[in-house]
C-alpha positions, 0 to 999 in steps of 0.5 A: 116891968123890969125886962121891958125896961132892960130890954128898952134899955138894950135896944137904945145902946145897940141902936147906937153902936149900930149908928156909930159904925153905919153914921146911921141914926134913923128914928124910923129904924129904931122904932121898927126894932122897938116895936118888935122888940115890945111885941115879942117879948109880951108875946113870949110872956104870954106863951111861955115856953113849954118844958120839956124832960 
């Protein structure tokens, strides 16, 4: 649960560099990009990658 915090965390401080730089603040946007964040991430934790040698 600490990832998904950090990774939460990350997304709130890139959406607002990207806001400061576009002087655009969408809720729309944010939660776009929230929510794939989300999705990948226990997607990959649930299929971890496979090793190779």
């Amino acid at each position: 649960m600490k990832y998904l915090f950090y990774l939460i965390l990350g997304s709130l401080v890139g959406w607002f560099i990207w806001g400061i730089f576009t002087k655009d603040f969408s809720a729309d946007g944010y939660s776009l990009l929230l929510t794939g964040l989300i999705l990948g991430f226990l997607i990959g934790r649930r299929n971890p990658k496979e090793e190779t040698e």
